[in-house]
C-alpha positions as CSV (number, residue, x, y, z in Angstrom):
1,X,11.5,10.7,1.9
2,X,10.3,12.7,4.8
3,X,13.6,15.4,4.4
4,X,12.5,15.4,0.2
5,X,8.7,16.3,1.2
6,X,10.3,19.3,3.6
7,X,12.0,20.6,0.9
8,X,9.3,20.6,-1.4
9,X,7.1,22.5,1.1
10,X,9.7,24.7,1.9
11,X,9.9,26.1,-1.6
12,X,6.1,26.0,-2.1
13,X,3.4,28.6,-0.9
14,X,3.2,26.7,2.7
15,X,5.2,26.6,5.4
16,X,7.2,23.6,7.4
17,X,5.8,23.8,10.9
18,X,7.5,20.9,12.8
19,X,9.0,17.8,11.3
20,X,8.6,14.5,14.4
21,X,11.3,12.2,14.8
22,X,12.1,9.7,17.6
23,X,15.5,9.6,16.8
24,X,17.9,12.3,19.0
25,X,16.7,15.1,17.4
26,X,20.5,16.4,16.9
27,X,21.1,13.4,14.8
28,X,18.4,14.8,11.8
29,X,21.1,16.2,9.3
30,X,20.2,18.0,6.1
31,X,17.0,19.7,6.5
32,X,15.5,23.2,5.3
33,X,16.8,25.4,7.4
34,X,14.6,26.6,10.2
35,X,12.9,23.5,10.2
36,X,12.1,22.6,13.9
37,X,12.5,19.3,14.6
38,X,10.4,17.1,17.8
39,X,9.9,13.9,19.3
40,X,6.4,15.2,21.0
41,X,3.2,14.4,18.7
42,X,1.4,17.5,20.8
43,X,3.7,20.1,19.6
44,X,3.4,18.9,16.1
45,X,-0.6,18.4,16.6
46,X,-1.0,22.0,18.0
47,X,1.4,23.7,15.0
48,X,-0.3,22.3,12.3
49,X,-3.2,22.9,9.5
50,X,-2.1,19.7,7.7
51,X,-0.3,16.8,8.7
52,X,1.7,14.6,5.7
53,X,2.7,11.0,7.0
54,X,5.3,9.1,5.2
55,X,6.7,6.3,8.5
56,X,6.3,3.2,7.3
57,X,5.5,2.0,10.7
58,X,2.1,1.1,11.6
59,X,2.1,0.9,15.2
60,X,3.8,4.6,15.8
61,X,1.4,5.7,12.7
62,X,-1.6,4.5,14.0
63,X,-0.9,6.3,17.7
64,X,0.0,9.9,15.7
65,X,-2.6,9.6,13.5
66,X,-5.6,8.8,16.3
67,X,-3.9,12.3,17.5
68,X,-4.4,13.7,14.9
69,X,-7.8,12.7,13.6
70,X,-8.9,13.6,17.4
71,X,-7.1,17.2,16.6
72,X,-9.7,17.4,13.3
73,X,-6.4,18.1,11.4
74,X,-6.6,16.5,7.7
75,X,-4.3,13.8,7.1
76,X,-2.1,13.7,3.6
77,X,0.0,9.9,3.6
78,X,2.0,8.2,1.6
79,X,2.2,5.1,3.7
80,X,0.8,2.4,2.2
81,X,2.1,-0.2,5.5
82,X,-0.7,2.4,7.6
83,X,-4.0,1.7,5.3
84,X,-3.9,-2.0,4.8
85,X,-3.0,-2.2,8.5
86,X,-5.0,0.5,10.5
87,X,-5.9,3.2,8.0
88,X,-10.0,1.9,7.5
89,X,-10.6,2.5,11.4
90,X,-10.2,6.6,10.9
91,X,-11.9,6.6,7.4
92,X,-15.2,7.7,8.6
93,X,-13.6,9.8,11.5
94,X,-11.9,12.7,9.7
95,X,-9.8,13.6,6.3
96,X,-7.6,11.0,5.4
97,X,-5.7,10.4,1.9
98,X,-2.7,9.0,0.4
99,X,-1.1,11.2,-1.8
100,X,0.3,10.6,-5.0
101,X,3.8,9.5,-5.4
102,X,3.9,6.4,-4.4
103,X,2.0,3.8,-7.2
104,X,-0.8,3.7,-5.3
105,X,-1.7,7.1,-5.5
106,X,-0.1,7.1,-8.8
107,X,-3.1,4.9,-9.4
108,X,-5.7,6.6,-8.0
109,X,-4.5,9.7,-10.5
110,X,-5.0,7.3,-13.6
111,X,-7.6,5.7,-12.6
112,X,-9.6,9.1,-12.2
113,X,-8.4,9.7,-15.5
114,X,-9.0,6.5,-17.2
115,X,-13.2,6.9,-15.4
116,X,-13.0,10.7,-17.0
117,X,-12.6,9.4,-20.7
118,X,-15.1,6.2,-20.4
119,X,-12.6,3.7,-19.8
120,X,-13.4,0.4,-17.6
121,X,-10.6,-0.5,-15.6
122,X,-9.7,-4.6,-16.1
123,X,-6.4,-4.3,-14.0
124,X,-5.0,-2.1,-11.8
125,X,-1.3,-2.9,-12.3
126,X,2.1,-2.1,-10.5
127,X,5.1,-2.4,-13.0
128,X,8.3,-4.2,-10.3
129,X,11.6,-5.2,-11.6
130,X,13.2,-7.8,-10.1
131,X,11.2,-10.1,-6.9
132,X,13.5,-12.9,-4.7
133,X,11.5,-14.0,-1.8
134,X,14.7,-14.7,0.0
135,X,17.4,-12.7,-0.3
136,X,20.6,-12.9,1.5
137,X,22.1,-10.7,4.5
138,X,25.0,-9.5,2.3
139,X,23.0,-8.6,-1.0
140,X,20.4,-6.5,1.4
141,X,23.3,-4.9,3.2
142,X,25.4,-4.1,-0.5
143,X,22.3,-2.8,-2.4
144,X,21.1,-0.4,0.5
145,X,24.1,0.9,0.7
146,X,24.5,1.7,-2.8
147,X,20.4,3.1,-2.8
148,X,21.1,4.9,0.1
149,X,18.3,3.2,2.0
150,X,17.7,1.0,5.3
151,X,18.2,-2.6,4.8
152,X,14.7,-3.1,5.9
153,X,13.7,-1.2,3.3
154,X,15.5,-2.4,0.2
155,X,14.5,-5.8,2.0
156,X,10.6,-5.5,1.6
157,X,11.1,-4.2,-1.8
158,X,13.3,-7.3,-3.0
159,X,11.5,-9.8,-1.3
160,X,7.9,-8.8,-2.7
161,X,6.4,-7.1,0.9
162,X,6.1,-3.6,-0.4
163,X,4.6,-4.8,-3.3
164,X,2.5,-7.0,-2.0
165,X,1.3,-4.1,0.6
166,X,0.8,-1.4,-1.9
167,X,-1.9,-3.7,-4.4
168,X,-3.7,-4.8,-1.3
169,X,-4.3,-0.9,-0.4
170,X,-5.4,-0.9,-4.1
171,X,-7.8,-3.7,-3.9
172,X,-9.3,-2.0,-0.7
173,X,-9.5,1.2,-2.1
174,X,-11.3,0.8,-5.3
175,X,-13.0,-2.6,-4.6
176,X,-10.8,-4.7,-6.9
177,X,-10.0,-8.5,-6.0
178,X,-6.9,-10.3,-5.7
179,X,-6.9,-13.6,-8.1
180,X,-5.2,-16.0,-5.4
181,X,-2.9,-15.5,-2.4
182,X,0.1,-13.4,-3.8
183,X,-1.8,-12.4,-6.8
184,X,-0.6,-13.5,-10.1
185,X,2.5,-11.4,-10.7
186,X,3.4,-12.6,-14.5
187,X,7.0,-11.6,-15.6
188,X,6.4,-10.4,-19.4
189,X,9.2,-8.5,-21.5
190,X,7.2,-5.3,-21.6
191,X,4.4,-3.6,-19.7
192,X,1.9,-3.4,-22.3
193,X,2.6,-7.5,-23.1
194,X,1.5,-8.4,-18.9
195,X,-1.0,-6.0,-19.2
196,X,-2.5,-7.8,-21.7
197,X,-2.1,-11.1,-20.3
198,X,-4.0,-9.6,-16.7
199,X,-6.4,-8.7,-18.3
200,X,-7.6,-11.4,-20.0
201,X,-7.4,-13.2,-16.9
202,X,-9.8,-10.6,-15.1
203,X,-12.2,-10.2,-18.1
204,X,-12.7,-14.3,-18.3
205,X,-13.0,-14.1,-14.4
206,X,-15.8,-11.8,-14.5
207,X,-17.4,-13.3,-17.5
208,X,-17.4,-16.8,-15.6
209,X,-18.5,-15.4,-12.5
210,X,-21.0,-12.4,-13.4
211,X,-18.7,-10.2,-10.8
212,X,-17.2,-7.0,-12.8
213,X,-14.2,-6.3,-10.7
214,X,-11.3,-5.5,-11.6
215,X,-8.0,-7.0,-9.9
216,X,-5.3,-5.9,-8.5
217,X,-1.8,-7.0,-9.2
218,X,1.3,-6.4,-10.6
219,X,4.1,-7.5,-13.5
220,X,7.6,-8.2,-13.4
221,X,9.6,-6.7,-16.4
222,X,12.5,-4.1,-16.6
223,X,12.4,-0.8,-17.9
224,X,9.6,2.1,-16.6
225,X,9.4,1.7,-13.1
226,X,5.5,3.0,-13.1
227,X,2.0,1.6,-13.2
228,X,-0.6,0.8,-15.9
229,X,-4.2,0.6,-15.7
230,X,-5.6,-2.3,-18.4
231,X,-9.0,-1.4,-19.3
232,X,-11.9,-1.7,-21.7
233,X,-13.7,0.9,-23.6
234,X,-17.2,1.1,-26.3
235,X,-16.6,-0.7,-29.4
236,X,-17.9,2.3,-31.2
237,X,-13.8,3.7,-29.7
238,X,-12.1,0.9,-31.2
239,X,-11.1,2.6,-34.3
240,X,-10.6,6.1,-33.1
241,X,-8.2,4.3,-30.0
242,X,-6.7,2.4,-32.9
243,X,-5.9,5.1,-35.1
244,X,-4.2,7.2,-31.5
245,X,-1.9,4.2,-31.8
246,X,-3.6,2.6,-28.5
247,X,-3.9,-0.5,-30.5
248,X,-6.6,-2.6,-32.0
249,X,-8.6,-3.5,-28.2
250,X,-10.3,-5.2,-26.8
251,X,-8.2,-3.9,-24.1
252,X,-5.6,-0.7,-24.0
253,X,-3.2,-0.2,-21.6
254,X,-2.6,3.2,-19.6
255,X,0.5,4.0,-18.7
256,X,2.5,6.1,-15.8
257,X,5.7,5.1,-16.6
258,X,7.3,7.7,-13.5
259,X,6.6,8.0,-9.8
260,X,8.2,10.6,-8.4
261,X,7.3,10.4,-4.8
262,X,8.3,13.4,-2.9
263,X,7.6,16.0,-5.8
264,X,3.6,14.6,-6.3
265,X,3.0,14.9,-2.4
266,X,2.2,18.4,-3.3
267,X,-0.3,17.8,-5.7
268,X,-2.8,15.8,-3.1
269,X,-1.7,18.6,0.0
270,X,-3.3,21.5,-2.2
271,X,-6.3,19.4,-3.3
272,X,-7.0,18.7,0.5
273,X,-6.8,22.1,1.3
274,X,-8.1,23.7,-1.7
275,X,-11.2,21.5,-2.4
276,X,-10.9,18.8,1.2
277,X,-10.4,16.5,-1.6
278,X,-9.5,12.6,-0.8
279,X,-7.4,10.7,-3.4
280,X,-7.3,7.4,-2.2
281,X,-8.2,5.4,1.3
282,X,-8.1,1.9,2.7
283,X,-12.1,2.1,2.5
284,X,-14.3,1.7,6.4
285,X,-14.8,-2.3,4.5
286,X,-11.4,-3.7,3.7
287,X,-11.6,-6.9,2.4
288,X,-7.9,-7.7,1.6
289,X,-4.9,-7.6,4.1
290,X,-1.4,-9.1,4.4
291,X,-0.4,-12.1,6.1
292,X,2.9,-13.0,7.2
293,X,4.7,-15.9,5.8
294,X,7.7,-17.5,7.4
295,X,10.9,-17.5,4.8
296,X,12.6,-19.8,7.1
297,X,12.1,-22.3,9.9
298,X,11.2,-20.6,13.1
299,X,11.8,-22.5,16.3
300,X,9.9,-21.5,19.2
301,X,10.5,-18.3,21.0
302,X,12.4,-16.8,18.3
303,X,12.4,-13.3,18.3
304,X,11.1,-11.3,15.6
305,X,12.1,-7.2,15.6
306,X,9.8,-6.4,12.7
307,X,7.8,-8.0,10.2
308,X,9.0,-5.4,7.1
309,X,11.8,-5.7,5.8
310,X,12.6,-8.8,7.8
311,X,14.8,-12.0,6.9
312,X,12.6,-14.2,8.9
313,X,9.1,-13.3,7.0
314,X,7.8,-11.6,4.2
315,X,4.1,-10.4,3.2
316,X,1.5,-11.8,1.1
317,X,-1.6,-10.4,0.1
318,X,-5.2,-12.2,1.3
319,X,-8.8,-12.2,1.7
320,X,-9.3,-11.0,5.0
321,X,-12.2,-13.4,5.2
322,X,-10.0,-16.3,4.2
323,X,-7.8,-16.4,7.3
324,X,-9.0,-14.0,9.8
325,X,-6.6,-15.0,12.5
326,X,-3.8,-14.3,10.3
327,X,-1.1,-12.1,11.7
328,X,-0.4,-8.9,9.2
329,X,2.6,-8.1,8.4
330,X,2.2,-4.3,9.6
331,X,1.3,-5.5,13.1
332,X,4.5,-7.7,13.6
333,X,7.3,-5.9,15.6
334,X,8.5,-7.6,18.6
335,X,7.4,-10.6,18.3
336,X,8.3,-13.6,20.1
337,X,7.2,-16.8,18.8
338,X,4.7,-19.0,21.3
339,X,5.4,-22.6,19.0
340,X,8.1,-23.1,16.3
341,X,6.6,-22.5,12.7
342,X,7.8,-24.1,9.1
343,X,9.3,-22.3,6.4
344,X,6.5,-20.8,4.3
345,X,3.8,-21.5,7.0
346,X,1.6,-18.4,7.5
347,X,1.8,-17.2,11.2
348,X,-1.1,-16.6,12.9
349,X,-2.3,-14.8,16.1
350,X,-1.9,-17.8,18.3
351,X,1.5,-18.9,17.1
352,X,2.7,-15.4,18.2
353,X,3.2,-13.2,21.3
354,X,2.7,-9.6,20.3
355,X,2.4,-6.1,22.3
356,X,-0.8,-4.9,23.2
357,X,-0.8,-1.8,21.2
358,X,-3.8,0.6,19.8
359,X,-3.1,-0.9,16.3
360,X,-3.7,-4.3,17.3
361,X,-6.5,-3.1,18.8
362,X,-7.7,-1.8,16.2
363,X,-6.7,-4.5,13.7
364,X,-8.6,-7.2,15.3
365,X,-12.1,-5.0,15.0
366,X,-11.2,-4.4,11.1
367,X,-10.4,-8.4,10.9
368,X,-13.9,-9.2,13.1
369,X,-15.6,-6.9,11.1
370,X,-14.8,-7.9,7.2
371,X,-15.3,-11.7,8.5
372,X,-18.6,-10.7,9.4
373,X,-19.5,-9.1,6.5
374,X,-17.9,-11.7,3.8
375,X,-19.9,-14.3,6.3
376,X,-23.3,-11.9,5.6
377,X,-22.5,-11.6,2.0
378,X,-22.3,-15.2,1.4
379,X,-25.5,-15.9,3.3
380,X,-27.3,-13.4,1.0
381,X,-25.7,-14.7,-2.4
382,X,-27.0,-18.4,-1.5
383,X,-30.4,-17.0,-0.9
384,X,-30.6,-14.9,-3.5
């Protein structure tokens, strides 16, 4: 993705400053030519206007990007593993957005959309294909190679991680709720079929509970591999939606039925430095996260490399204030385990040894913080 964005920039008005790696730098085939390539965040700091972040590691993201927010450079993501993990601590500490290209700031597009034409927002949906919790070695290892990507990768994206990530950064960002653990994740032979169904769910919720929010979730069916926004809108609109073939209400269903990843990056880099415009954050309040869940038995002192992407756990969206010793999923890479854990237990902070890095930090303040705050919110709603 990161060699896609470089030729993007490369044949826009901008220029490619420095591209960081920390693998041998003469093993980084088929970039723009001219494009210097470093494995010092300094040298990349000090040659750039704009830095665009697209890792999928937390732990080395969160170190460049406390570099770089320190450097007052504005930050342009599209790494969704960064803002449910670290991403609220540098909210209120300098320019930071995801782009779009990725769903989530795919999302963030409609959704400005969707609030420009009146629309309530019911759902805030990502369309996936196919989900197994528990895939094998061999299936991993035969579809990355035929996608062209890690095994880790196509790993969190079969087993339900990446989705799960990218609709917790949703919820955080435009304070939707998850329904349960996991959200609901309803297989439905078309989009517009589980959009209905969602948002049903989330208009009875909020009827029930007198809390308009929308949630944030996501449908398995094949065909556009998009998102969809399921919203309301005045009943005076019904017929004039009706007659633009949106259907007869109460709800309509906006649809992205692309993401195009590297090619939208642009989009978000010239907002920033056109108008020091912010697409999308985790929020300085996060109030969901991702645990990790155990696909197998663990015995004790097992050794886990990384959490995403792994064959030993997988993520699952939460209420922070739900389990606030909960390990996320971002923050697990060589791990060793302190006590042997059961197959779909959720690891927590004391079952595991981890290293002391600035994300964990950093994590722990977020997770003290939105404990404290559902804690004060509760305490207020009963005495209201």
């Amino acid at each position: 993705m990161a060699r896609g964005i470089a030729h993007v920039v490369e044949r826009s008005p901008y220029k490619l400053s420095r591209m960081l790696t920390r693998r041998p730098v003469e093993s980084v085939e088929r970039m723009p030519a001219g494009c210097i390539i470093t494995q010092n965040i300094a040298e990349l700091i000090e040659h750039a206007d704009l830095l665009i972040v697209c890792c999928g590691d937390p732990i080395h993201v969160t170190d460049v990007v406390d570099q770089a927010v320190e450097a007052g450079l504005p930050i342009v993501t599209m790494d969704s593993e960064f803002h449910v993990t670290t991403g609220s601590w540098f909210v209120d500490k300098g320019l930071l957005t995801e782009a779009e290209g990725d769903q989530p700031g795919c999302l963030a597009a409609l959704r400005r959309e969707a609030l420009a034409m009146d629309f309530e927002p019911l759902v805030y949906g990502n369309i996936k294909g196919f989900l197994n919790h528990a895939p094998s070695e061999s299936d991993m290892a035969y579809w990355s190679g035929k996608q062209g990507l890690s095994i880790a990768q196509t790993t969190s994206f079969t087993d339900g991680t990446k989705v799960q990530i990218e609709q917790a950064f949703v919820a955080n960002a435009f304070d939707a709720d998850i329904y349960w653990p996991g959200m609901l994740g309803p297989s439905s032979d078309t989009v517009e079929g589980g959009s209905q169904l969602l948002a049903d769910v989330a208009n009875t919720r909020n009827v029930e509970s007198g809390n308009h929010k929308a949630l944030s979730d996501y449908i398995l069916t094949t065909g556009c591999p998009g998102i969809f926004i399921a919203a309301k809108h005045k009943d005076y609109c019904r017929p004039y939606l009706n007659y633009l073939k949106m259907g007869d209400g109460p709800y309509y269903t906006l649809i992205k039925s692309f993401h195009l990843c590297h090619l939208e990056v642009l989009k978000t880099v010239r907002a920033v430095l056109e108008r020091g415009d912010v697409l999308m954050n985790n929020s300085s309040k996060p109030r969901v996260s991702v645990a990790t869940l155990a696909k197998r038995d663990l015995s004790k002192n097992h050794f886990i490399k990384h959490g995403i992407g792994s064959f030993d756990v997988r993520g699952e969206a939460i209420d922070i204030a739900d389990a606030e010793d909960h390990v996320p999923i971002g923050l697990l890479m060589n791990g060793r385990l302190k006590q042997s854990v059961e197959k779909g237990q959720r690891i927590t902070m004391d079952d595991i040894e981890l290293p002391d890095t600035l994300a964990k930090t950093i994590w722990q303040e977020i997770a003290k913080e939105a404990t404290q705050r559902a804690s004060d919110e509760a305490l207020a709603s009963e005495a209201g």
